[in-house]
C-alpha positions in Angstrom: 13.0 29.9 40.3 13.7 33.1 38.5 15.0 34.7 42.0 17.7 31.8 41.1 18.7 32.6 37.8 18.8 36.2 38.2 20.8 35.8 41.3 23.2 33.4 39.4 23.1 35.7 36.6 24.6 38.6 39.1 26.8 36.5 40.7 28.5 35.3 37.0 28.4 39.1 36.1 30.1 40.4 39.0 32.8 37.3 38.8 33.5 38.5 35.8 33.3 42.1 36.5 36.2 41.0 39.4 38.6 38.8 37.3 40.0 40.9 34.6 41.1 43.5 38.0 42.4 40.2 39.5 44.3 39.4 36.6 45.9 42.6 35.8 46.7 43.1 39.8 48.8 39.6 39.3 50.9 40.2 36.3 54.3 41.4 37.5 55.3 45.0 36.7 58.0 45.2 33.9 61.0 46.6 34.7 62.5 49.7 32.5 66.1 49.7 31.7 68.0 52.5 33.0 70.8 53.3 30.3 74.5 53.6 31.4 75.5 57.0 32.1 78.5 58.4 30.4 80.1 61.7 29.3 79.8 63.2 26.0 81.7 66.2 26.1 84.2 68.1 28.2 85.4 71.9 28.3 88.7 72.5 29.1 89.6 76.4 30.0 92.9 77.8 30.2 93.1 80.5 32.3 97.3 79.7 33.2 100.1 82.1 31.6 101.4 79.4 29.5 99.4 77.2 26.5 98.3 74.3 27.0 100.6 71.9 24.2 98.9 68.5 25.1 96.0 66.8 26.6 95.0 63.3 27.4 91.8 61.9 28.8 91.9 58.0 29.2 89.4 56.0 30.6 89.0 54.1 33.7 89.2 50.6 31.2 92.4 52.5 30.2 91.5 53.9 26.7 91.9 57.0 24.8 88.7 58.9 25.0 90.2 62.2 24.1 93.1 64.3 23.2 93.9 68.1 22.8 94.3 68.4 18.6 96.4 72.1 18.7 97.6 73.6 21.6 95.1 76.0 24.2 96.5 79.3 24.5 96.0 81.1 27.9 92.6 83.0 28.6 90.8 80.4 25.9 88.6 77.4 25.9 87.7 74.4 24.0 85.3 71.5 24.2 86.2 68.2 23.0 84.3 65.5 22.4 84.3 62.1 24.6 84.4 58.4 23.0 81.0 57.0 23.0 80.3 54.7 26.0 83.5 55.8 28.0 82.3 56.4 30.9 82.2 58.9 34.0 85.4 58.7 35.5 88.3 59.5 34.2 92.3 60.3 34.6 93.0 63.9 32.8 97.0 64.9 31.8 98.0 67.9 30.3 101.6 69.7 29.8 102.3 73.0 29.2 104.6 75.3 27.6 106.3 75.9 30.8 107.1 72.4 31.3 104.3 72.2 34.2 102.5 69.4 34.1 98.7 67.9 35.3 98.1 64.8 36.1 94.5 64.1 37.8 93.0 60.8 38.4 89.1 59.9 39.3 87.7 63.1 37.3 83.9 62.5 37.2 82.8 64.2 33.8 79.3 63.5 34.6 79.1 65.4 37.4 80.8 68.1 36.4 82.5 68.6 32.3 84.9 71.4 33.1 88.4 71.6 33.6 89.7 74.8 34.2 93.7 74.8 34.7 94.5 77.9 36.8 98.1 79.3 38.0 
């Protein structure tokens, strides 16, 4: 009789000992959220003979995310800063005092935040 009850006594132990492992195994594994990635800054360099008079960065949603204040003189750089939650990819224009022009679409700023304008 008391080779029973200890024996049950194991067993109950040992089912217990086994549930809370079961339990936790079961639960589904929460998922973290992976924030959107987007550019915060971008440096542009002129290393052209003529200044840099105007610069626009728009968005791939087609908005202003951000714009040369004064103009860039050659051989110097600035970095300006990108509209929060703009994005990667955007289309860059600048004009210069020569009357040149750029006009780039599809610039990834997350992969890379320089643009260097070059003769």
């Amino acid at each position: 009789m008391k080779i029973r009850i200890v024996s049950a006594a194991i067993l109950a132990t040992l089912a217990l000992a086994i549930m809370p492992a079961h339990a936790q195994e079961a639960a589904p594994a929460k998922k973290k959220k992976v924030a959107a990635k987007n550019a915060t800054e971008l440096v542009l360099i002129n290393n052209r003979g003529a200044a840099v008079t105007g610069f626009q960065l728009t968005s791939a949603a087609g908005k202003n995310a951000a714009s040369l204040k004064s103009a860039l003189e050659p051989g110097k750089k600035v970095t300006l800063k990108i509209a929060k939650g703009a994005g990667c990819v955007f289309s860059a224009n600048a004009a210069f005092s020569d009357d040149a022009e750029f006009d780039q679409t599809e610039v990834d700023l997350c992969k890379d935040k320089t643009i260097k304008f070059v003769d």
